[in-house]
C-alpha positions in Angstrom: 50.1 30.6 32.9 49.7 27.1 34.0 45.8 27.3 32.9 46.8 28.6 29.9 48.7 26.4 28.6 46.2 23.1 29.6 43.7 24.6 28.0 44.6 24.0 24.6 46.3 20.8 25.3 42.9 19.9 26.1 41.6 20.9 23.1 44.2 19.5 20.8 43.3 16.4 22.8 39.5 16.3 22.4 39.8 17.3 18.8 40.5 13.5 17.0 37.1 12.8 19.0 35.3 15.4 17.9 36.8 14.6 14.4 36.0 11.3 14.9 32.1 12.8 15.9 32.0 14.0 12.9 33.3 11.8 10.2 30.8 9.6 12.3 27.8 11.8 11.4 28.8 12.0 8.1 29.5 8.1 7.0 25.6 8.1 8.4 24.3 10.1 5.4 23.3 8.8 1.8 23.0 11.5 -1.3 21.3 9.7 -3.8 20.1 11.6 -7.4 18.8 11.0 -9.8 18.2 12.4 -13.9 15.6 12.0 -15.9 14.6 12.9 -20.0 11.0 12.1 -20.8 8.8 12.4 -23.7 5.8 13.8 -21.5 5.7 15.0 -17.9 2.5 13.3 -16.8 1.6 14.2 -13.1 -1.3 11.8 -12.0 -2.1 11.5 -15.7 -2.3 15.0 -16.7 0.6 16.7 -19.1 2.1 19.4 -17.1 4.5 20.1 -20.2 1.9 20.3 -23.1 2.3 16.5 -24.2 6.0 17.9 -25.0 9.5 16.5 -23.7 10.5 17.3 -19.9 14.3 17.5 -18.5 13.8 16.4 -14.8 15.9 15.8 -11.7 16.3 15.1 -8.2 18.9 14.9 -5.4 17.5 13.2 -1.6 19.9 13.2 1.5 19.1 10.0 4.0 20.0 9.2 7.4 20.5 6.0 8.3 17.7 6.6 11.1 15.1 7.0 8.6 15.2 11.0 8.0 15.4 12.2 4.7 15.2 15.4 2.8 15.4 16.6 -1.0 14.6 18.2 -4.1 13.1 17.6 -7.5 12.4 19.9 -10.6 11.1 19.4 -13.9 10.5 22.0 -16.3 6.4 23.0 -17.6 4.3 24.3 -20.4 1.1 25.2 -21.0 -1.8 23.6 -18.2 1.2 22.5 -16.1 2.8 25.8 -15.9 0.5 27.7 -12.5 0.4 31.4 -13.5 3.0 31.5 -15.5 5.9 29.3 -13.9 8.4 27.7 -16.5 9.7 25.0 -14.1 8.5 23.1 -11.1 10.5 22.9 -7.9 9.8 20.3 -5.4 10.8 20.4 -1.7 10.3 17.2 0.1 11.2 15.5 3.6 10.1 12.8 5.2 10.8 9.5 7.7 11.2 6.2 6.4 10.9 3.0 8.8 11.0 -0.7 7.8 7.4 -2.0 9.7 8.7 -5.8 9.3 10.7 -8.1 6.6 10.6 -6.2 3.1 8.2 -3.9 4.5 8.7 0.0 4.5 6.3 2.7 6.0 7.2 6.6 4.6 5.9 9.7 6.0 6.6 12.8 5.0 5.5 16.3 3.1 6.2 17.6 -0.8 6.3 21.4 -0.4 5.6 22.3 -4.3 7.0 25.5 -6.0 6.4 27.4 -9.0 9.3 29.8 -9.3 8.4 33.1 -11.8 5.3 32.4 -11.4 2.3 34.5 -10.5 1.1 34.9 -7.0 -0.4 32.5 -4.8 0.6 28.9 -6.6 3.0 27.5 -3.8 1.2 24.8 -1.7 2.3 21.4 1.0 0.9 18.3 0.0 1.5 15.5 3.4 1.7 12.0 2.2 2.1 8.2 3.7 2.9 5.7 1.6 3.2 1.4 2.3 5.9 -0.5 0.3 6.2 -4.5 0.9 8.5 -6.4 -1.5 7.0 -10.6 -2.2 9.7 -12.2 -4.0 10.0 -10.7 -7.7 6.6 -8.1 -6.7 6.7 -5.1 -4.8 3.6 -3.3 -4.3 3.0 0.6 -2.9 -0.3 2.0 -1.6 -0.2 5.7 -0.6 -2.0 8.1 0.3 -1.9 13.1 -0.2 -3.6 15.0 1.5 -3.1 19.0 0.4 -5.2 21.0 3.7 -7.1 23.9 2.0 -5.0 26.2 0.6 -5.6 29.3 -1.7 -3.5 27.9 -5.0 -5.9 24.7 -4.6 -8.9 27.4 -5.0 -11.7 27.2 -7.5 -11.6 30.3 -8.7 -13.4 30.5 -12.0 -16.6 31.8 -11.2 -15.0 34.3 -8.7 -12.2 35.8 -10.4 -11.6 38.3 -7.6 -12.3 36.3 -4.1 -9.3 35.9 -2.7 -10.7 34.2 0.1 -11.7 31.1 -1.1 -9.6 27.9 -0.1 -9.7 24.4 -1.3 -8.4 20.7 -0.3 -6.8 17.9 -2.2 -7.0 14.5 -1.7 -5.0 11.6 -4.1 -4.9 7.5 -3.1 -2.5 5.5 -5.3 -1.5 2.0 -6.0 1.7 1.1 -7.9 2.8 -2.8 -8.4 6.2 -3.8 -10.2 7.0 -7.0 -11.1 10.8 -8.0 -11.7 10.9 -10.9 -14.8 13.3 -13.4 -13.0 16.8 -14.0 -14.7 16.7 -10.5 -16.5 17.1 -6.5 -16.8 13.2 -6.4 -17.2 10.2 -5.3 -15.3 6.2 -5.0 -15.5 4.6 -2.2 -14.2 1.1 -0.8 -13.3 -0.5 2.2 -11.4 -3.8 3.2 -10.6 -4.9 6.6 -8.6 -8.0 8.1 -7.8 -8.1 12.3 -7.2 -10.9 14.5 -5.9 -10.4 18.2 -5.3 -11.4 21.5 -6.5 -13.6 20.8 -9.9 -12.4 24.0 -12.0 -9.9 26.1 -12.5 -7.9 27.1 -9.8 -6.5 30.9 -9.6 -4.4 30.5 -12.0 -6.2 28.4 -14.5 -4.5 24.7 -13.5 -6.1 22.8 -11.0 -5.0 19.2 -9.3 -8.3 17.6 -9.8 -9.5 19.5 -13.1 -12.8 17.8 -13.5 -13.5 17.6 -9.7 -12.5 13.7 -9.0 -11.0 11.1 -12.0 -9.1 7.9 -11.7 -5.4 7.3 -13.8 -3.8 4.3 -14.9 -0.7 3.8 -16.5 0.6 -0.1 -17.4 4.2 0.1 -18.5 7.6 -1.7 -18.9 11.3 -0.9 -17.7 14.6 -1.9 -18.5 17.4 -1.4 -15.7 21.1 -1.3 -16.9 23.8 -0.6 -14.4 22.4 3.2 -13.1 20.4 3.4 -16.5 16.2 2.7 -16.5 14.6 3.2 -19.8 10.8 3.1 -18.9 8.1 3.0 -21.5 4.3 3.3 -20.4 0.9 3.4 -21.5 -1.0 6.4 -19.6 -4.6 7.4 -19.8 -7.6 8.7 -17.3 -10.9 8.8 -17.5 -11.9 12.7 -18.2 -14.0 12.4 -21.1 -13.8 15.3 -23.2 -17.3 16.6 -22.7 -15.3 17.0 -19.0 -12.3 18.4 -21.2 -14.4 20.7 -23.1 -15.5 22.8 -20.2 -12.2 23.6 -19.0 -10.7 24.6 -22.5 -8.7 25.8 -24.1 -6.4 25.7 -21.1 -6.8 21.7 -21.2 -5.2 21.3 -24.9 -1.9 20.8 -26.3 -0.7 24.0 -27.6 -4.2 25.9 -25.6 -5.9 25.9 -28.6 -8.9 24.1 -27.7 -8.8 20.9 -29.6 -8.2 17.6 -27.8 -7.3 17.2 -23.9 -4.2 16.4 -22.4 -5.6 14.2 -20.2 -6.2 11.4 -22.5 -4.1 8.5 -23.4 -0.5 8.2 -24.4 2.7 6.2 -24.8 5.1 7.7 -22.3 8.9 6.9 -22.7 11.6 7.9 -20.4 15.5 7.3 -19.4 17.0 8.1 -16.0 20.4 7.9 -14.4 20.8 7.1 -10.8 23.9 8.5 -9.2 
């Protein structure tokens, strides 16, 4: 009896600490999200939503010891859309450590998925990136790696080899510069890609013309948790490059233009 009853005065006693434990663990956690509206979903300077408008968002969870984890969707059309896949859903986690004063080093892994869409069109992409902020610049140079994986495949002259197996790789540089004393701020990008130079099973591909290079030069606009972004956004797939991969590679898949080449993309996103 006398057991019995210490027991769960022992309990009721360790329960503010483990209460305490836990509110702990929590107050260590950041949600961040984020909603955007664009004019063009441009994915390393391809449309993946037929040069039409795109509904996007995204929602990460952070540890204060550098651990993160999240998701981000955007709906597709036409090239963008992987066997038949209205939307795009993005898995992503990572580790993010400073490296020194305004210097950040992020490691982690986007785990891309096509939901409705045909078979075979999920694959992991690893990636490292370096951010370091100068007074009013901050520059990032990263680097993707996507292993072979079936949905990277160029399938095009082997419509039924299931076997084959291709690899991705993307470097990136992106530079913003804040205009001191106001809401504005300049922006530029360069990448380079090289992958599998077709069409992949199901007639999209990450590096359509085998290896390109995109640019984009833009401006932004911050507003309390608003950003209104407006860019300038081209490659250099010429369209002899375009023509081969047609009509998949136009607007609308009738064959006639590429949607690879340059545009003016605007967009406004909330941050919560």
């Amino acid at each position: 009896m006398k057991t019995a009853f210490v027991a769960p005065l022992l309990m009721l006693g360790s329960f503010p600490t483990f209460a305490l434990a836990q509110a702990d663990a929590t107050s260590q956690l950041t949600v961040t999200g984020t909603a955007t509206i664009a004019s063009d979903y441009r994915f390393r300077g391809v449309s993946q939503s037929d040069k039409e408008m795109a509904i996007q968002g995204g929602l990460t969870i952070a540890h204060e010891n550098g651990i993160y984890a999240g998701a981000w969707g955007s709906n597709l059309s036409g090239w963008g859309t992987f066997g038949g896949a209205n939307m795009e859903l993005d898995l992503i986690a990572g580790y993010k450590t400073p490296l020194a004063a305004n210097a950040t080093l992020d490691i982690g892994m986007v785990w891309y998925m096509y939901p409705g869409g045909a078979d075979d069109t999920d694959f992991a992409e690893p990636f490292i990136k370096f951010s370091r902020t100068t007074g009013l610049v901050t520059f990032t140079v990263g680097a993707a790696y996507a292993p072979r994986q079936q949905a990277l495949a160029n399938m095009s002259g082997h419509p039924d080899s299931r076997g084959q197996k291709k690899d991705n790789l993307c470097l990136w540089g992106d530079g913003v510069v804040a205009i001191a004393g106001t809401p504005f701020a300049a922006k530029a990008h360069i990448g380079y890609s090289n992958g599998n130079p077709g069409l992949g099973p199901n007639g999209t591909s990450l590096a359509p013309t085998g290896e390109y290079w995109d640019w984009s030069l833009g401006m932004e606009a911050t507003w309390r948790n608003l950003t209104l972004n407006i860019s300038y956004v081209d490659t250099d797939i010429s369209t002899r490059e375009a023509a081969r991969l047609q009509p998949n590679f136009s607007k609308g898949q009738d064959g006639v233009g590429s949607i690879a080449d340059s545009a003016i993309v605007a967009s406004l996103t909330a941050a919560f």
